[in-house]
C-alpha positions as CSV (number, residue, x, y, z in Angstrom):
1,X,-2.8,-9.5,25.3
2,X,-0.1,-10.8,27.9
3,X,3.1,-8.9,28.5
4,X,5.5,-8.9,30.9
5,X,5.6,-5.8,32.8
6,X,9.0,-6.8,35.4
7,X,11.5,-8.9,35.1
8,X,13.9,-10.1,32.1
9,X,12.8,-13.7,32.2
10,X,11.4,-15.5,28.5
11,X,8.6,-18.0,29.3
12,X,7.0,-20.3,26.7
13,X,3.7,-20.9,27.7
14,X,1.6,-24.0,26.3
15,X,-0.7,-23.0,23.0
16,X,-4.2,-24.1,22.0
17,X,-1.9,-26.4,19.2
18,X,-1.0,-28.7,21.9
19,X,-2.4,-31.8,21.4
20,X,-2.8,-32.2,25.5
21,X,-5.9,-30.5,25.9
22,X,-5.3,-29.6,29.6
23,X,-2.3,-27.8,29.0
24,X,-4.0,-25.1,26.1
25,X,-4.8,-22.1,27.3
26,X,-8.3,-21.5,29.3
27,X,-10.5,-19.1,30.5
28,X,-12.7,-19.6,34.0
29,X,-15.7,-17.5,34.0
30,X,-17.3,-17.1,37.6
31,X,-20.5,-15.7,37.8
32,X,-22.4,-13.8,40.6
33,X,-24.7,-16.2,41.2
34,X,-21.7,-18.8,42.0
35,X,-22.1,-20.8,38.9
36,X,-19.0,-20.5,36.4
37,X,-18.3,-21.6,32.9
38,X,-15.2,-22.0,30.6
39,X,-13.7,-21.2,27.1
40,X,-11.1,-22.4,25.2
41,X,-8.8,-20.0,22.4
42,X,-10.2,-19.6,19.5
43,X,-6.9,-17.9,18.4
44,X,-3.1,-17.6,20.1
45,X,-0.2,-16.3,18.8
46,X,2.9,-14.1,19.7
47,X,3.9,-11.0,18.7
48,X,7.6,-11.0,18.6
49,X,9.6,-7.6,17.2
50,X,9.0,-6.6,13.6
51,X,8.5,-10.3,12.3
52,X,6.3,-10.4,9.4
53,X,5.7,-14.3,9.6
54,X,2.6,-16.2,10.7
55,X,3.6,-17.2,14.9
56,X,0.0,-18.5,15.5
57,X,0.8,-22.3,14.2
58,X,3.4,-23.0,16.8
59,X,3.3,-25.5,20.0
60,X,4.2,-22.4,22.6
61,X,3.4,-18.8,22.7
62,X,6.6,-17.0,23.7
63,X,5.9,-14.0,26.6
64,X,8.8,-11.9,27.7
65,X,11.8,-10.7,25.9
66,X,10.0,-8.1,23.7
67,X,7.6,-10.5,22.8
68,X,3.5,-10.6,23.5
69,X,1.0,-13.0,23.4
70,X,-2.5,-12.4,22.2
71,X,-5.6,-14.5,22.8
72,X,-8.8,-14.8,21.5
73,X,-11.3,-16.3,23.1
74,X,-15.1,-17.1,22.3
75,X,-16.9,-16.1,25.0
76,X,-20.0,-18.6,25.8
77,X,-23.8,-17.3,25.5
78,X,-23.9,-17.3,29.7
79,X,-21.7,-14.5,29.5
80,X,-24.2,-12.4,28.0
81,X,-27.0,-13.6,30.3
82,X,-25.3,-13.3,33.8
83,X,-23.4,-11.0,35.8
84,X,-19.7,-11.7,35.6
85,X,-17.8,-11.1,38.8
86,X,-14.3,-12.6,37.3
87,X,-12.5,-14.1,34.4
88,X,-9.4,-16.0,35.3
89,X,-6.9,-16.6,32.6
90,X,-4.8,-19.8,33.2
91,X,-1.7,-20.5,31.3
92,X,0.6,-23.9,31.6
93,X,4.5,-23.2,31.5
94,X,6.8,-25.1,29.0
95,X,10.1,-23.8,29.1
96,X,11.6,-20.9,31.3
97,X,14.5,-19.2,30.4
98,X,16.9,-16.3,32.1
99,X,15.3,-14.8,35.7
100,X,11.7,-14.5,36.8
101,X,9.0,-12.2,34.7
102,X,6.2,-10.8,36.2
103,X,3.0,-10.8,33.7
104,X,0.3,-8.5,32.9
105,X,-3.3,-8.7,31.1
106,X,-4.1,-5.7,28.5
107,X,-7.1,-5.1,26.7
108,X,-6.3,-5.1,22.6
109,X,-7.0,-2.2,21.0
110,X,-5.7,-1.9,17.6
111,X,-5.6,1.8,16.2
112,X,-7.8,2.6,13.5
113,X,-8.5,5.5,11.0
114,X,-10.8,8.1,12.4
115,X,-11.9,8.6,8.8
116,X,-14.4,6.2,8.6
117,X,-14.8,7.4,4.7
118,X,-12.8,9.1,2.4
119,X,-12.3,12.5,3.3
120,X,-13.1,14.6,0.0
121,X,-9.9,17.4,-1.2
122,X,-9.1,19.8,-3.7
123,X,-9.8,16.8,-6.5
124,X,-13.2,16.7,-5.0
125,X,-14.2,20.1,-7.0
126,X,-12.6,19.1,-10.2
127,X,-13.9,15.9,-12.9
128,X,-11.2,16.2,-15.1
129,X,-8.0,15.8,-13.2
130,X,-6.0,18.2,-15.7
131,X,-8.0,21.1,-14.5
132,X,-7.0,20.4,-10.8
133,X,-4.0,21.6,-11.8
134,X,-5.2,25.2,-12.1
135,X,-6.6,25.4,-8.9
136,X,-4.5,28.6,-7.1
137,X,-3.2,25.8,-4.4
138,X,-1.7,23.6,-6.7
139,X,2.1,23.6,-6.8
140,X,2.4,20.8,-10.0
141,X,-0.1,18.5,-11.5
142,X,0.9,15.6,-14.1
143,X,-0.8,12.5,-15.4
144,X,1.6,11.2,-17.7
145,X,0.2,12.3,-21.0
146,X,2.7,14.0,-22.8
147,X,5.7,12.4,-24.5
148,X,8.0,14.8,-22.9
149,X,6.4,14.6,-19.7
150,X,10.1,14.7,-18.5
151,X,10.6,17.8,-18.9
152,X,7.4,18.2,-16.3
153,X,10.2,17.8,-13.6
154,X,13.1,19.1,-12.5
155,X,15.1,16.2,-12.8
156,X,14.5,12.8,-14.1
157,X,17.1,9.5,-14.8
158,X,16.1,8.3,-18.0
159,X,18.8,5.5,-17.7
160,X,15.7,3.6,-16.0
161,X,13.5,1.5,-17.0
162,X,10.5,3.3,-17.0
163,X,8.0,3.8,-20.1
164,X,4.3,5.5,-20.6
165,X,1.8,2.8,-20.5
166,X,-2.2,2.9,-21.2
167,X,-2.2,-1.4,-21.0
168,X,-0.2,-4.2,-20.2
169,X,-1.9,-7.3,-20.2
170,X,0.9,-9.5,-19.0
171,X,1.5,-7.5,-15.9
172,X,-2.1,-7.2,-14.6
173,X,-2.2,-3.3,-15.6
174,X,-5.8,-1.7,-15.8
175,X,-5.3,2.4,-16.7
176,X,-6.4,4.8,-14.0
177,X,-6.7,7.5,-16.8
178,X,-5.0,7.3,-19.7
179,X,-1.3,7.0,-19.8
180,X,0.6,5.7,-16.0
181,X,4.3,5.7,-15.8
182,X,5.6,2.2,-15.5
183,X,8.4,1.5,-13.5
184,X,10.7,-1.8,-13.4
185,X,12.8,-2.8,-11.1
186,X,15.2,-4.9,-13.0
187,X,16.8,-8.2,-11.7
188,X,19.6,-7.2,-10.1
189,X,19.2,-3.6,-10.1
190,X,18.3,-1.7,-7.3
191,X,17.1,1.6,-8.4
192,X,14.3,1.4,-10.4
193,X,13.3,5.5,-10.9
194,X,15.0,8.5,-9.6
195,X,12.5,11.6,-10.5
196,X,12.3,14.6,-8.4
197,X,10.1,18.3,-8.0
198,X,12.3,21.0,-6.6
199,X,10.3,24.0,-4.8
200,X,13.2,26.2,-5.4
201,X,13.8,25.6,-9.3
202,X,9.8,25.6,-10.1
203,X,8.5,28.1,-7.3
204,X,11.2,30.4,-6.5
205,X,11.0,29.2,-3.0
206,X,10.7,26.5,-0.6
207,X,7.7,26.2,1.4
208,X,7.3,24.9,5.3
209,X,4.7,22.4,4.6
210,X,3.2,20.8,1.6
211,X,0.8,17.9,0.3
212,X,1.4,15.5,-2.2
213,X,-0.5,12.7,-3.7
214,X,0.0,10.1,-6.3
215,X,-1.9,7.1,-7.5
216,X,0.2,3.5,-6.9
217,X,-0.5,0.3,-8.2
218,X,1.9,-2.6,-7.8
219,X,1.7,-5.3,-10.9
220,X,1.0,-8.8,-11.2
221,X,5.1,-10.0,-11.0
222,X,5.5,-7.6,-7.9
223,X,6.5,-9.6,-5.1
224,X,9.0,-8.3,-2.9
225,X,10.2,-11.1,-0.8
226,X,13.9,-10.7,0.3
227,X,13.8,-7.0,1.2
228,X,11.7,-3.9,1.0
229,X,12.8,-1.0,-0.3
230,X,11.8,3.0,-0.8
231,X,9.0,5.0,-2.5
232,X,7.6,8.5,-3.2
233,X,8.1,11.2,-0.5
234,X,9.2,14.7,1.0
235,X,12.8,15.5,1.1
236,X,15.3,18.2,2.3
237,X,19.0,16.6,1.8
238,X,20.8,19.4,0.0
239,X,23.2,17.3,-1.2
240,X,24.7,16.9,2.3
241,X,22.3,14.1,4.3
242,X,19.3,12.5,5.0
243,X,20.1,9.2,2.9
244,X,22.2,6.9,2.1
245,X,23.5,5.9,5.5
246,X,24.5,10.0,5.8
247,X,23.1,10.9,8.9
248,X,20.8,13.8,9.7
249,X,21.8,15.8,12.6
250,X,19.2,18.6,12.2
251,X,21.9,20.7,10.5
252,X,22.5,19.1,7.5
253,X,19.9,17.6,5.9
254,X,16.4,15.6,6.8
255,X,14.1,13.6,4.2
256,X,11.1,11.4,4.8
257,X,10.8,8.9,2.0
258,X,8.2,6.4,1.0
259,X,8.7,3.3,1.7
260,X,7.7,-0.7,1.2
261,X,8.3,-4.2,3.2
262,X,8.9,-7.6,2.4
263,X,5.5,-9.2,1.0
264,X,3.1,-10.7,3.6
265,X,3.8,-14.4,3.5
266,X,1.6,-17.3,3.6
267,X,0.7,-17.4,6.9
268,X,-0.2,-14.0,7.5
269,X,-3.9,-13.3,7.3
270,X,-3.0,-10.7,4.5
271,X,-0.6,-12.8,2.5
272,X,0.4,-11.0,-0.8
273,X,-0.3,-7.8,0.8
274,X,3.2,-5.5,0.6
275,X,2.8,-3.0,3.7
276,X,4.1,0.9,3.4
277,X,4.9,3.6,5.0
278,X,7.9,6.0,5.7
279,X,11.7,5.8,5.8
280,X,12.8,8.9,8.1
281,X,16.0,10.4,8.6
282,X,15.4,13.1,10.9
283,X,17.2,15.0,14.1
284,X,16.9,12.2,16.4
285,X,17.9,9.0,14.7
286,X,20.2,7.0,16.5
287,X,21.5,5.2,13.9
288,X,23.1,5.8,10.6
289,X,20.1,4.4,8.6
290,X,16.6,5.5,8.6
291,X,13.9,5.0,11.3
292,X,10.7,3.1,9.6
293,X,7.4,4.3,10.9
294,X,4.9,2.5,10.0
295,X,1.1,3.4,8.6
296,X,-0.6,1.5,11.6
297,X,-4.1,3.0,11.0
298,X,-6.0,-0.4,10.4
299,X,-4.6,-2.5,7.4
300,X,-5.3,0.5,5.2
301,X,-1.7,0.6,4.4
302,X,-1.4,-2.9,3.2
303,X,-1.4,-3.0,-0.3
304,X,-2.4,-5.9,-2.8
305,X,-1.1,-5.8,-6.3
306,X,-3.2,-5.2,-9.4
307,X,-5.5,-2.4,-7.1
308,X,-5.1,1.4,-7.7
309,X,-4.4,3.1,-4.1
310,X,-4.7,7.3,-3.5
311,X,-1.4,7.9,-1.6
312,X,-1.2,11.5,-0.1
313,X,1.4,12.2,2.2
314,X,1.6,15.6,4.0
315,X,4.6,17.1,6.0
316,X,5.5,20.2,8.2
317,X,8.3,21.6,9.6
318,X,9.1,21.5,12.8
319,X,10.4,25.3,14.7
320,X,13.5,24.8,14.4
321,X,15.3,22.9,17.3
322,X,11.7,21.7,18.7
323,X,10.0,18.5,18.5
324,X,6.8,19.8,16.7
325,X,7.1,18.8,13.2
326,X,4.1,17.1,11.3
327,X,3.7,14.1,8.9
328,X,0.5,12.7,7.9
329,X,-0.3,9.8,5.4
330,X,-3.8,9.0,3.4
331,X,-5.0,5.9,1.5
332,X,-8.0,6.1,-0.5
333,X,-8.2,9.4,1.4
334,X,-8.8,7.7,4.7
335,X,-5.8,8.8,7.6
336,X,-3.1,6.2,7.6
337,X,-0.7,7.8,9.7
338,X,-0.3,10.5,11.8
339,X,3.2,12.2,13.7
340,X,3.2,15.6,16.1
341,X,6.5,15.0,17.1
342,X,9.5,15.2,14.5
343,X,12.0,17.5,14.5
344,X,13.9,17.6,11.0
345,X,15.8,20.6,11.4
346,X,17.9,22.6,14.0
347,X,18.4,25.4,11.5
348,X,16.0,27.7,9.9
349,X,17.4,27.2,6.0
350,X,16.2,23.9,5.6
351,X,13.0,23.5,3.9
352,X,11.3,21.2,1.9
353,X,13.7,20.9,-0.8
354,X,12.0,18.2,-3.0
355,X,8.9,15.8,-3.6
356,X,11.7,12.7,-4.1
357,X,10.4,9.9,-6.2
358,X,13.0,7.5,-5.0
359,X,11.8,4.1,-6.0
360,X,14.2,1.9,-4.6
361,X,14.7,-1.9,-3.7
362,X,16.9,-2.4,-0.3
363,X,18.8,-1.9,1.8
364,X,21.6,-3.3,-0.4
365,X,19.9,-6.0,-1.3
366,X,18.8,-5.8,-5.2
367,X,15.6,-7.6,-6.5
368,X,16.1,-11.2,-7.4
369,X,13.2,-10.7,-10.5
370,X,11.8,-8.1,-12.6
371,X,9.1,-6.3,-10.7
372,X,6.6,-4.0,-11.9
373,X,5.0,-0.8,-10.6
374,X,2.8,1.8,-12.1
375,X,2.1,5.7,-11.1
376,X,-0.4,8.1,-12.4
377,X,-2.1,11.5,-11.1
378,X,0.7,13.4,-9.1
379,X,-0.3,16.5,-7.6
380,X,1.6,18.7,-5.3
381,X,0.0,21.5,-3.2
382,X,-0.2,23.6,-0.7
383,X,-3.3,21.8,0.8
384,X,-5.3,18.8,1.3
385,X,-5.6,17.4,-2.1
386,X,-7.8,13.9,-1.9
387,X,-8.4,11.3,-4.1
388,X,-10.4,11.5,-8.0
389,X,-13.8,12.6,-8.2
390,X,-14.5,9.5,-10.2
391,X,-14.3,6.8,-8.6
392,X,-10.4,4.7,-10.2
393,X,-11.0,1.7,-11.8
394,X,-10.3,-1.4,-10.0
């Protein structure tokens, strides 16, 4: 990776596109013995802010200015048969713009899930699913089963368009286990279920921290492409803030929310994947709308649709007024995300109010087509919960 590290200046350096084969980008290897070799890229691009389009096709690769350039070379078999004493990576200048910019070479090391399988949970002990939920540690279990599986919660909009399902061919579905709740988003509409769990109303308290997992599976017309939008997670508004462009201040409310991005597109190596993660309004946001963190473990948090995925997201508290609250994310049961440092509250008497499913296109922006979504298997609990025993079907 090449980044500037002083300076404010934007260079476009030459890419392995150009058709001047000079100019591309080159390594010189020099050996010990005095003999040296060369390679060519095998792979450029820039990594410029949050873009989620394909910059590997183009004649430059832009450096400075927030943007990075990666390069992947293939090294040549004298590499592993000599003693190296220096790589030299030489890079021709198109365009220059603003002051100068002084460059430096990193290593790439892309973070990855220190669960290298799926770590096992309370669902681990159990083969039937509807028994988990008399395990002492479980808070609320549901699969969808019942007609009035409604009344399950403590409050649910049943002005959406949302339906028990156990098939639909047309939109891809395959069950999980028995019934799943479908959810639409509907042209032009963009809420597409409001359903929440309230600790208070159902415990009699509100605890400090708390798992919860639920099984997601987007459909075959899903394809989110002009905005993303918000999905299952913890919440502690009160009525007051934390959404909605109502801005948490660590007195009034806090909520970490699910969330989804635009689609991967064509040129992005997982095209048709929709990535997710969280939408945070917490204590030290600077703006009025929520911070996204991204699940940056690996690409475990880039979903394709027509796939059952295990999301379990867990959350604690913070002491109040200190930066030491804890969020954590799971897919498949494999770590996703992982964050030491929130701070969600300034004032003891905010908890975790609610598990919020807020399932939610924009932004402002509302879907331009139907989309589907299904859910099955919530659990919330006061510890780790894991995916099935038996394996979901695919």
């Amino acid at each position: 990776m090449v980044s500037a590290i002083k300076g404010g200046g934007i260079l476009d350096v030459v890419s392995r596109e150009s058709p001047e084969m000079a100019s591309r980008p080159i390594l010189t290897i020099e050996f010990a013995d005095g003999s040296g070799d060369i390679a060519f890229p095998t792979a450029d691009a820039y990594v410029d802010c949050s873009t989620v389009k394909g910059l590997g096709r183009e004649m430059r690769v832009k450096l400075g200015g927030g943007a990075r350039g990666v390069f992947g070379f293939a090294l040549p078999q004298t590499v592993r048969e000599k003693s190296v004493r220096r790589m030299t990576l030489s890079l021709t200048l198109g365009r220059q713009y603003g002051g100068e910019v002084t460059l430096g070479v990193f290593a790439v090391s892309p973070p990855v899930s220190p669960d290298a399988t799926a770590r096992p949970g309370l669902a681990a002990k159990y083969v039937d699913e509807e028994s988990l939920g008399k395990d002492p540690d479980v808070y609320f279990q549901t699969g969808f089963e019942s007609v009035a599986w409604a009344s399950e919660w403590s409050f649910v909009d049943l002005r959406m368009a949302m339906s028990r399902v156990t098939e639909d061919l047309e939109g891809g579905f395959a069950p999980l286990k028995g019934h799943a709740l479908k959810i639409r988003f509907k042209k032009g509409v963009n809420l597409g279920a409001d359903i929440r769990y309230a600790f208070n109303g159902k415990q009699g308290r509100e605890p400090e921290e708390a798992y919860f997992r639920y099984y997601l599976r987007f459909g075959s017309n899903w394809s989110p492409d002009v905005d993303g939008g918000k999905l299952p997670g913890f919440a502690g508004t009160y009525g007051k803030a934390g959404w909605g462009m109502r801005k948490s201040n660590g007195d009034n409310g806090w909520s970490l929310r699910g969330s989804f991005s635009v689609m991967a597109g064509r040129d992005n190596p997982l095209v048709g994947a929709t990535p997710i993660g969280t939408y945070a309004y917490h204590a030290d946001m600077a703006e009025p709308s929520g911070d996204g963190l991204k699940w940056g473990f690996g690409r475990l948090a880039a979903l394709q649709r027509n796939r059952w995925y295990c999301v379990e997201q867990y959350v604690k508290l913070n002491t109040p007024g200190q930066k030491d609250g804890v969020m954590r994310a799971w897919i498949d049961g494999r770590l996703a995300f992982e964050k030491k440092d929130l701070r969600l509250r300034n004032v003891p008497e905010l908890k975790i109010e609610t598990v919020w499913f807020d399932i939610y296109h924009g932004g402002m922006t509302p879907p331009p087509r139907d989309m589907d979504l299904y859910i099955d298997n919530v659990v919330i609990a006061k510890s780790y919960i894991g995916p099935m025993r038996q394996p979901a079907a695919r």
